[in-house]
Legacy VTK file of the C-alpha trace (Angstrom):
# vtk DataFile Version 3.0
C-alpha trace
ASCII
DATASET POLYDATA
POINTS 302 float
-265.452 28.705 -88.811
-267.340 29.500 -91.951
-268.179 26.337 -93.683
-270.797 27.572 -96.386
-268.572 27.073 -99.113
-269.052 23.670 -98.553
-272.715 23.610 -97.569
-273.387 24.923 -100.517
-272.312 22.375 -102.561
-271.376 18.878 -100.121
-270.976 17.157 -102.721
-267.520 18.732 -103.359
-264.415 18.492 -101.297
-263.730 21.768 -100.257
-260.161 23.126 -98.468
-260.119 26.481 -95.894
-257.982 28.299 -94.739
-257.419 30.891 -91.843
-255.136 34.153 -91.515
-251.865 33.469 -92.500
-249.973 34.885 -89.175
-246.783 37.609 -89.873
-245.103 35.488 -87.467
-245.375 32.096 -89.013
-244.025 33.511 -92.635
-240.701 34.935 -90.458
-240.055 32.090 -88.099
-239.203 28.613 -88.263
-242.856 26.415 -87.941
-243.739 23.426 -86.481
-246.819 22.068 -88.436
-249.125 19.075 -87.422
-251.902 17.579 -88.697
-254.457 14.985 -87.947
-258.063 13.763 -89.203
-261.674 13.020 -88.233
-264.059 11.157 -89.060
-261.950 8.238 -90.925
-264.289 5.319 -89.331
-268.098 6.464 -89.807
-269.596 5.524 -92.466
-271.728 9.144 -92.891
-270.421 12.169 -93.417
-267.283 13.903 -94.896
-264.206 13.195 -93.184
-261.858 16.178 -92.282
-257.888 16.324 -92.804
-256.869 19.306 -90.373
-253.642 21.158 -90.029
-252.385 23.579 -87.388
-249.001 25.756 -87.620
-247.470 28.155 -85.315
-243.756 29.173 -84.874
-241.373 26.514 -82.623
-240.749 29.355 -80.544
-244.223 29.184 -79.164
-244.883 25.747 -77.931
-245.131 26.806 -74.621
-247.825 29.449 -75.224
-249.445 26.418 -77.393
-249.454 24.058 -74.488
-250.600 26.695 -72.006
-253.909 26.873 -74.242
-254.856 23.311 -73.035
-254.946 21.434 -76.009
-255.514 17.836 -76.351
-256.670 14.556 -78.143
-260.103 15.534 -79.765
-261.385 12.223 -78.782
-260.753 12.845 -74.926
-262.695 15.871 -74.804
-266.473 17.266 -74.435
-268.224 18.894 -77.560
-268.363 22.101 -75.805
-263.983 21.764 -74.860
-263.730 21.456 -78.408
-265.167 24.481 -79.679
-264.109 26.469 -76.988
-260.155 25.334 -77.728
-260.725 26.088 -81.499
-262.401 29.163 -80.719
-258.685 29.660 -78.390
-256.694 28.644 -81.475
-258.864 30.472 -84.030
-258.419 34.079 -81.955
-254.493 33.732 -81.402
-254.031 34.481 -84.914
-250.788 35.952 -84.172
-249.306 33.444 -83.644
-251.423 30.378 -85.205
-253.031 29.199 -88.268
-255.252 26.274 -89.595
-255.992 24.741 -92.766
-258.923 21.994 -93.292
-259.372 19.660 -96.125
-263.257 18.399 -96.029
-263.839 15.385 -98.494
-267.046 14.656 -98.937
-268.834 11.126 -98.850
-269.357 11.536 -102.232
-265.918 12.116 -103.387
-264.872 9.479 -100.720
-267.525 6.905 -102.359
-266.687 7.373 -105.830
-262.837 7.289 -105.191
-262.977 3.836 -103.371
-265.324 2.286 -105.920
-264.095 3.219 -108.979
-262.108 0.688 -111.386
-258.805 1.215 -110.552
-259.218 1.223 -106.373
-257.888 4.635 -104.228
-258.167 3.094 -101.069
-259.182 4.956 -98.213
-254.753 5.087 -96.834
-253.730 6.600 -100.424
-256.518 8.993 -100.082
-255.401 9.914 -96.516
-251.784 10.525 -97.678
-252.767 12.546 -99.976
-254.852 14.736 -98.283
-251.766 15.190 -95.841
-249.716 16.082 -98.815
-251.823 18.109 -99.829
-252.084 20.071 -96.562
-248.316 20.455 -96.544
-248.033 21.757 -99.900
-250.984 24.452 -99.123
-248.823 25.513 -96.361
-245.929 26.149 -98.448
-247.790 28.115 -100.641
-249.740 30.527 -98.039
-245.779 30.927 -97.344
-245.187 29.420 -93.870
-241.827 28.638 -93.299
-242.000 24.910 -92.427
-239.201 23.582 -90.439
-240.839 20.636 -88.480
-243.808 18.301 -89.917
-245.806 15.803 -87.129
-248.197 13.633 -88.536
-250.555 10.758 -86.708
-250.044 7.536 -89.050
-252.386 6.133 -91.583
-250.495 2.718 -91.745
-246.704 1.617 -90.942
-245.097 5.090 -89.962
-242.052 4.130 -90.927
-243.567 3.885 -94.779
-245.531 6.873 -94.550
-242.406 8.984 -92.943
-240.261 7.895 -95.677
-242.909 8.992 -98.217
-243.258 12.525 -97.047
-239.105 13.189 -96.282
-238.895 11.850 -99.761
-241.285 14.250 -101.006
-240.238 17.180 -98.598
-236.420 16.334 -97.436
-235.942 19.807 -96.334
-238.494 19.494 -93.683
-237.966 16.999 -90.600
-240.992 14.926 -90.765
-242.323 12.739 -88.101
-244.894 10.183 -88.251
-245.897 8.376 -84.859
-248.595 6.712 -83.754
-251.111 8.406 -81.268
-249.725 12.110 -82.308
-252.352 13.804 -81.726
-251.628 13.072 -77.686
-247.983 13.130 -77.987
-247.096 16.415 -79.704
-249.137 19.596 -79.121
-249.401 20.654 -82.581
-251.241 17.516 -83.725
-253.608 18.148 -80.883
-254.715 21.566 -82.367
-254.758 19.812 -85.546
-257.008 17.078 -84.128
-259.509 19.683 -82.399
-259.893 21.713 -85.614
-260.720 18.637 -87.505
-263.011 17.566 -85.380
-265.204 20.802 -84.937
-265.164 21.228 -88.541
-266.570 17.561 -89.428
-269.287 18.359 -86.204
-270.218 21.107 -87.454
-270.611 19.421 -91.106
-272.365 17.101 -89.757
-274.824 19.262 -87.992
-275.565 21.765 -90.926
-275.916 18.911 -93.332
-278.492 19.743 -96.110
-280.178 16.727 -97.674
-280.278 17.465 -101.382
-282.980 14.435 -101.781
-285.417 16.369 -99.974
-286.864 17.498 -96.988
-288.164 14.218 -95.693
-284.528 13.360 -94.707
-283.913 16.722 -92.684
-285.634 15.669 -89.481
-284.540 12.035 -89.088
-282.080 11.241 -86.392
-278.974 9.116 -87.712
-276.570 9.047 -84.947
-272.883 9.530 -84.814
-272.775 7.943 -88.182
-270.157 5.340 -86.829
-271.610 2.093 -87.947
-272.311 0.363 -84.549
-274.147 3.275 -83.703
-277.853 1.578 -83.554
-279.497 5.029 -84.707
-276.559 4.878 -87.799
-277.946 1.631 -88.581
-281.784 2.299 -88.300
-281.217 5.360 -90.572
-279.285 3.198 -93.000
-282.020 0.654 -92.693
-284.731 3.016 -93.148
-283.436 5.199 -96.013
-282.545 3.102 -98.825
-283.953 3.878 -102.234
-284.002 -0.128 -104.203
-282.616 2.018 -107.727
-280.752 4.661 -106.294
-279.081 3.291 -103.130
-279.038 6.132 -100.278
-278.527 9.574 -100.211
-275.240 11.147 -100.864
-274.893 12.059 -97.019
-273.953 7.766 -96.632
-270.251 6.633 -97.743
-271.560 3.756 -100.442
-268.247 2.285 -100.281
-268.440 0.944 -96.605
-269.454 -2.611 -95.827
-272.137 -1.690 -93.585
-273.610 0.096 -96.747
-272.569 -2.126 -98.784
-274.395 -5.425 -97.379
-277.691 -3.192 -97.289
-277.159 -2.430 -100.939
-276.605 -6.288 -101.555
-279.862 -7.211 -99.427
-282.424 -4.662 -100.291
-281.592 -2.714 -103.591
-282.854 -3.463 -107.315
-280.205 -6.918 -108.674
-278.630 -5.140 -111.478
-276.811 -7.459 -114.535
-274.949 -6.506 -116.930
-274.596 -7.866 -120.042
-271.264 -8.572 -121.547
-269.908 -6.597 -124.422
-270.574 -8.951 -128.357
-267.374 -8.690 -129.819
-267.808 -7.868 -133.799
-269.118 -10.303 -135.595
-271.447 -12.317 -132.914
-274.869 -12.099 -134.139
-276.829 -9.404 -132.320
-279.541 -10.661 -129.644
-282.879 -9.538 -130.249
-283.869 -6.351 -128.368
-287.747 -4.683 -127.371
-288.499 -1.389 -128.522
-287.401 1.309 -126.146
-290.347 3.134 -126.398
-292.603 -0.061 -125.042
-290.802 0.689 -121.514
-291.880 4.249 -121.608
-295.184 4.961 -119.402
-297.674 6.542 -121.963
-299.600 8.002 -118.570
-296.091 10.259 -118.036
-297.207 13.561 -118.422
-301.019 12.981 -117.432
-301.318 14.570 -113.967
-302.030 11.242 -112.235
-298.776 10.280 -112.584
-296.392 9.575 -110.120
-293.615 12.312 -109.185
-289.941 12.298 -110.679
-287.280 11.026 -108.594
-284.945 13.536 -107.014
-282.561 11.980 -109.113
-284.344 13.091 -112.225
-285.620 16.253 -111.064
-281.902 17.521 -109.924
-280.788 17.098 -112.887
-284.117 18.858 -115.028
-284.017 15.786 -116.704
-287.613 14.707 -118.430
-289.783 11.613 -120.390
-289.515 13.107 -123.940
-292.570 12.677 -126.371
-290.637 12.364 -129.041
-287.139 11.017 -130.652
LINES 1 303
302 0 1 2 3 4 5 6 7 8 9 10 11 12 13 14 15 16 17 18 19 20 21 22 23 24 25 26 27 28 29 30 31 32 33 34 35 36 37 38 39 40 41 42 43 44 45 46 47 48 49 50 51 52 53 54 55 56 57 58 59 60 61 62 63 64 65 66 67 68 69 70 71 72 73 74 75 76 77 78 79 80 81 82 83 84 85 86 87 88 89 90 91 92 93 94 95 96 97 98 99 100 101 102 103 104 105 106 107 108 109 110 111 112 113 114 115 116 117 118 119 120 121 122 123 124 125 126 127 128 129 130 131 132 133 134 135 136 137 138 139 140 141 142 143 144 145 146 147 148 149 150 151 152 153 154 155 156 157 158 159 160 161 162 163 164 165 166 167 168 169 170 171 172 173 174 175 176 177 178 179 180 181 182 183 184 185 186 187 188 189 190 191 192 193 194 195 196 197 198 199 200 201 202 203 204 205 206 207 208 209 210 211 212 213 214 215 216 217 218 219 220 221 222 223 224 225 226 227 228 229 230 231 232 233 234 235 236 237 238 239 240 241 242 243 244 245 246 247 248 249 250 251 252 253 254 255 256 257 258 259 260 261 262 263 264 265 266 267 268 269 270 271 272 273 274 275 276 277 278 279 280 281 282 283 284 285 286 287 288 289 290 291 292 293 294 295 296 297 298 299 300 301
């Protein structure tokens, strides 16, 4: 699984795809797809689908595929490693969203909670599908939600596809399994390769399985908060366990309400008497990563 496309950039979701099998383009499919990583409250989190032709469930269940979350790190990547060679018969197609992207969508003005973003990434996997041109038959989802909504949503969307949407898929149905183990080793291996863009002082810390009970999760969090710029972009702003540390330790920020025409403007300082004359003497303190990402400088002049 080659993930640099995103580890060059994680700030950016980023969707990959395998082979596209013969087989799967000829014969009637049978498409699942699960997630990871939905809970912690670091890292991306995955939306995964697998596909392979009806025909060879049996071949699928003979591979030994299961619930990502009942097996070892090690029978994980060895079953994707299973699924990733039998591309004769199989295919997989991931959906990484970054922390970023998942931050800014759940804070911005009008709210995309973290369900509609889920749905959407499954859409989304469907429709990629359909246009690598796998002949789709039979859709199995593990809910985000009622499944009775969310089946309705997708048979509305797709009605010539029979959808199902059940609770604890990814240990019912086979497909959904495969789904749920190529999810998972995508979002480990995410999390492993993760390159902290605010420097190298973050690269050696230990933060735990980023769920946030974790106790190394929450030292991390603890320990890693900048009191202007919050935390680094590896952290999911958005989550409560980030959020109360924002709340507690960052800068108080207030804004100032819009004067409608007419108001008589307050009084306001120079902007120049906030500027540090000392900027550009050598003495002076380094940019923030913020600043420095960006190439952006203290001008001398306006």
């Amino acid at each position: 699984m080659d993930l640099s496309e995103f580890t060059n950039d994680q700030s950016k979701n980023v969707v990959l795809v395998s082979g596209v099998p013969l087989s799967t383009k000829s014969e009637p499919c049978m498409l699942g797809i699960d997630e990871a990583g939905r809970g912690p409250v670091l890292g991306p989190m995955v939306y995964g689908a697998a596909y392979c032709p009806i025909s060879q469930l049996d071949l699928l269940k003979a591979k030994g595929v299961a619930d990502s979350k009942t097996l070892t790190e090690e029978k994980r990547e060895n079953l994707f490693s299973l699924i990733d060679e039998a591309s004769d018969m199989m295919g997989w197609i991931l959906d990484i969203l970054s922390p970023n992207f998942i931050s800014n969508s759940m804070l911005k003005r009008s709210k995309y909670n973290l369900n509609a973003l889920s749905h959407d990434s499954a859409i989304g996997l469907i429709k990629k599908a359909l246009e690598l041109g796998v002949n789709i038959a039979e859709v199995y989802v593990d809910t985000v939600g009622p499944p009775e909504k969310y089946q309705a949503k997708l048979a509305a969307l797709f009605p010539e596809i029979k959808i199902t949407v059940a609770k604890k898929a990814d240990s019912v149905y086979p497909i959904v399994s495969a789904a749920s183990i190529c999810a998972k080793v995508a979002r480990d291996n995410a999390i492993k390769g993760w390159k902290f863009s605010e420097g190298e002082k973050f690269q050696d810390i230990e933060y735990g399985s980023g769920y946030p009970n974790d106790p190394l999760t929450k030292k991390f969090l603890a320990n890693n908060i900048d009191p202007v710029f919050g935390f680094p972009q590896f952290v999911r702003f958005s989550w409560s366990t980030a959020e109360k540390i924002l709340e507690n330790s960052a800068a108080k920020v207030e804004w100032e309400e819009v004067e409608d025409e007419g108001t008589p403007k307050k009084k306001t300082q120079n902007l120049l008497k906030f500027m540090n004359p000392d900027a550009t003497k050598k003495n002076a303190p380094k940019s923030h990563y913020f600043f420095t990402q960006r190439n952006l400088f203290h001008t001398a002049e306006l």
